[in-house]
C-alpha positions in Angstrom: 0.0 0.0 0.0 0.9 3.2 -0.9 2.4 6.0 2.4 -0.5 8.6 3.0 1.0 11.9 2.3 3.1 13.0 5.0 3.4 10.0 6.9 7.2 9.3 5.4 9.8 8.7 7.8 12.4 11.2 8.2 16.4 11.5 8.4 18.6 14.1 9.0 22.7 13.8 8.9 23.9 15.8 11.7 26.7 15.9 14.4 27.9 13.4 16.7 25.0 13.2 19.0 21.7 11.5 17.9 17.9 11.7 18.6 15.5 8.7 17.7 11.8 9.7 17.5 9.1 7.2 17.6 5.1 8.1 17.1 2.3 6.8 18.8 0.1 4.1 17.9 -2.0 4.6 14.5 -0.4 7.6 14.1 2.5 8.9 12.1 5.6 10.6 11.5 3.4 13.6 11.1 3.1 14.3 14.8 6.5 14.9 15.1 8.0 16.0 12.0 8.1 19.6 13.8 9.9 18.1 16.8 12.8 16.5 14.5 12.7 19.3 12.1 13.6 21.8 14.9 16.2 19.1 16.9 18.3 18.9 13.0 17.9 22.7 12.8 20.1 22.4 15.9 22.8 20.2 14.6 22.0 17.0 15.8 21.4 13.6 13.8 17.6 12.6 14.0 15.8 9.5 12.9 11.7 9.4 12.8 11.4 6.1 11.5 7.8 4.8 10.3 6.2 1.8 12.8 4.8 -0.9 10.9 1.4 -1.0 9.8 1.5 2.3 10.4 0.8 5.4 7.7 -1.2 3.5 5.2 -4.5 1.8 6.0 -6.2 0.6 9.6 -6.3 -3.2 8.1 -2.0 -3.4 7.7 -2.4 -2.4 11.3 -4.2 -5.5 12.2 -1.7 -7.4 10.8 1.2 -6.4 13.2 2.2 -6.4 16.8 4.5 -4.8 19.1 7.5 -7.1 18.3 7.0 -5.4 14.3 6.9 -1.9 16.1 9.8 -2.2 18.9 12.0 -3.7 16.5 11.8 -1.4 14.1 13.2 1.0 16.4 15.5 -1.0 17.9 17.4 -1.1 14.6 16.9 2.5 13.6 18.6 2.6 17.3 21.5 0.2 16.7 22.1 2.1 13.3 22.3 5.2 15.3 24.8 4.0 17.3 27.3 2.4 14.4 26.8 6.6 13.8 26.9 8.5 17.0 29.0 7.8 20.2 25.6 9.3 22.1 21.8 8.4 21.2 18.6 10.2 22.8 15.4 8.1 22.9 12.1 10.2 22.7 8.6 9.4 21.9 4.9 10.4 22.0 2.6 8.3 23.9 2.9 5.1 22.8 6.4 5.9 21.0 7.6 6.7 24.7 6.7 3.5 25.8 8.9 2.4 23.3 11.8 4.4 24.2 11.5 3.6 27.8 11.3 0.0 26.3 14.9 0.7 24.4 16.6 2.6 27.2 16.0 -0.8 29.7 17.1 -3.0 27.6 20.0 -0.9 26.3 21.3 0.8 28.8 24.5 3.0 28.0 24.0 2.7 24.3 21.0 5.5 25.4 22.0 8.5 26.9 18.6 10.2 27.7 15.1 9.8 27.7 12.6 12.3 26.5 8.7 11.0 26.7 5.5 13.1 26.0 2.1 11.6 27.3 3.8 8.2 27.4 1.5 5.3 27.8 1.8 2.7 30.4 -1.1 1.1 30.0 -4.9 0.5 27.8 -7.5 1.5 29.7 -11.3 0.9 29.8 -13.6 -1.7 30.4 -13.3 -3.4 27.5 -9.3 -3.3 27.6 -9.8 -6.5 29.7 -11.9 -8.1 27.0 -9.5 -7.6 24.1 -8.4 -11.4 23.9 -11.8 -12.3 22.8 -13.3 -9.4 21.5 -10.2 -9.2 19.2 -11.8 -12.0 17.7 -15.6 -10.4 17.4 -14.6 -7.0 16.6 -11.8 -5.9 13.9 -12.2 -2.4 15.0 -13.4 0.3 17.0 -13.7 4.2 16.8 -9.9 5.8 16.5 -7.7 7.9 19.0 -5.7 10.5 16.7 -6.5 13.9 17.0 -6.4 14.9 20.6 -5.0 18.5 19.7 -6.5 21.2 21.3 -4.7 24.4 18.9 -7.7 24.7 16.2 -7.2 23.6 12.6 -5.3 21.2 13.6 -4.9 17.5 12.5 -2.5 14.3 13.6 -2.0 12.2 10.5 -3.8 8.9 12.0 -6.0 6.2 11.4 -9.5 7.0 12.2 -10.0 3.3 13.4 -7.9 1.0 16.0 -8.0 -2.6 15.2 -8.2 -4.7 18.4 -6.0 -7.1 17.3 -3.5 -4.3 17.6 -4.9 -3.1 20.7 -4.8 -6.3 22.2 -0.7 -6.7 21.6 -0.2 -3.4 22.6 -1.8 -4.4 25.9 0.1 -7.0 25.9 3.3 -5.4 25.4 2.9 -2.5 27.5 2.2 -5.0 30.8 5.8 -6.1 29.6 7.6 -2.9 29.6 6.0 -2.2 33.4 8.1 -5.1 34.6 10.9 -3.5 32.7 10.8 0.1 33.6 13.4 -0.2 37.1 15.7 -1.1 34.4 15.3 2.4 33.5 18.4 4.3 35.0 19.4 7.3 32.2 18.2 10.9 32.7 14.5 11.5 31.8 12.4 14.2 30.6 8.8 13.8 30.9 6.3 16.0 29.6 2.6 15.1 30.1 -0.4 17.5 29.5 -3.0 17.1 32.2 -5.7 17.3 29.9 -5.1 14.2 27.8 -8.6 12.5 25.9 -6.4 9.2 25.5 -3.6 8.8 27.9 -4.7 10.1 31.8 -2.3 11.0 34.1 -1.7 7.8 36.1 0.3 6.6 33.1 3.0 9.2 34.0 2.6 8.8 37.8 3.1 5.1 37.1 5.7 5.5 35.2 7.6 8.3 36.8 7.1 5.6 40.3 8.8 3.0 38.4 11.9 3.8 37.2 15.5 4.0 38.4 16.5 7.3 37.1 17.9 9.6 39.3 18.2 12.8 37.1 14.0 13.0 36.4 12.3 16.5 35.1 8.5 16.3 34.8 7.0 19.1 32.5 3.5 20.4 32.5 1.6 21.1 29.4 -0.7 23.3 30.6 -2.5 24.4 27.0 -2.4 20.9 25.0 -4.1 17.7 25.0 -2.9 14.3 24.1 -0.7 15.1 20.9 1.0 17.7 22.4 3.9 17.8 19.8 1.5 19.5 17.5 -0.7 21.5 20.1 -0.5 24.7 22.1 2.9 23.6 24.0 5.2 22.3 21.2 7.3 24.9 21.4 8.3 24.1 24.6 8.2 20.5 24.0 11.2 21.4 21.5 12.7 23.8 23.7 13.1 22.1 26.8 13.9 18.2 24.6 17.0 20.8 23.3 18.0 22.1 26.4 17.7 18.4 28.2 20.2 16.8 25.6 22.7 19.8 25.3 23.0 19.6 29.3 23.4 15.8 29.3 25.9 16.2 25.7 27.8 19.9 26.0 28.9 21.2 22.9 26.1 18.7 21.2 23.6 21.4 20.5 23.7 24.2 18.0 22.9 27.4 17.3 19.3 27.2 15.2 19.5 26.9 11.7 22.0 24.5 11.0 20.7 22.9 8.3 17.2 21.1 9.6 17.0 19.5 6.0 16.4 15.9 6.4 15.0 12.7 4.1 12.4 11.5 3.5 11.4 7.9 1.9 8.5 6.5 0.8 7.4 3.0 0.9 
């Protein structure tokens, strides 16, 4: 199947130091472009690789699990690293997951977490029925969109097959157990209006890990895809300002040449 428009992956060739990106579940690239747009403008190599199933059609979605998804940024990641002596892990909700996923299994190869509205766990009634409706149901209403700047859109799918939802269950109930292995500075930002992802996710997580060196950011004007909300400014200034104090001399004066790739599929 052909990429929707603007749901290619993107590269950028920078310095030393390296930032991988990873997007939420049936979403996109698109909801962080911005976010590795302005981190290249800054001099630093970025990767915003594309999750399988993702950026085409609901139905590849249901054809995948979180093994597809966390490998594919686990070798963006090792990539990175034959690349750059220092890699950064960020992600949006369920993209944070899976940096907080690649940070515990990798330790020193990751020097930093950043993690907006990560996701620790599905919630709802019905979460606890996926391993039979999954079976029943091949999909239910979608979750993109949570952005509360008007005008506005996250490139997503407008439906979330449960077979998905079911091994993203699944996988996050894995990375719980996993999160003490967690020990590199983190940056969490988490808007406490969030229509997908509540608050306890953070809590949870922020309970959970080993990391010393912990920041916890408020994004007091966005909902749940606050890379492309009210805040992402901020979510860009302070990601910036996290890695240049972890990597001196890492970060750049703006305007460095935030031309990346793209590639379509």
């Amino acid at each position: 199947m052909p990429l929707l428009t603007g749901a290619e992956p993107f590269r950028h060739e920078g310095g030393e130091t390296a930032v991988l990106l990873c997007h939420g579940f049936t979403g996109s690239p698109q909801s962080l472009r911005p976010w590795a747009e302005h981190l290249a403008g800054h001099g630093l190599t970025v990767s915003l690789p594309l999750l399988p199933g993702h950026g085409t059609r609901w139905e590849d979605l249901r054809v995948t699990g979180w093994q597809d998804w966390y490998a594919e940024v686990d070798r963006e990641l090792r990539l990175l690293r034959d690349r750059c002596p220092r890699v950064f892990v960020a992600g949006l909700s369920m993209g944070g997951a899976l940096a907080l996923r690649l940070a515990a299994l990798h330790g020193d190869a990751v020097s930093g977490v950043v993690v907006v509205n990560p996701a620790n766990r599905v919630h709802g009634v019905a979460a606890h029925a996926l391993p039979v409706l999954r079976h029943l149901v091949p999909a239910t209403k979608g979750i993109a969109s949570d952005i509360a700047k008007p005008s506005v859109t996250e490139l997503g799918y407008d439906r979330v097959p449960l077979h998905a939802a079911h091994s993203l269950r699944t996988f996050l109930r894995r990375l719980d157990g996993e999160l003490p292995r967690v020990t590199q500075p983190l940056l969490l930002l988490r808007s406490p209006q969030d229509h997908v992802v509540p608050p306890a996710d953070s809590a949870r997580i922020l309970g959970r890990v080993s990391s010393v060196d912990v920041t916890e950011v408020l994004l007091e004007q966005s909902y749940h895809v606050a890379t492309l909300d009210h805040d992402a400014e901020r979510i860009f200034r302070e990601s910036t300002a996290f890695i240049g104090r972890l990597a001196p001399g890492a970060v750049g004066e703006p305007g460095l040449g935030k031309e990346g790739t793209t590639a379509g599929g």
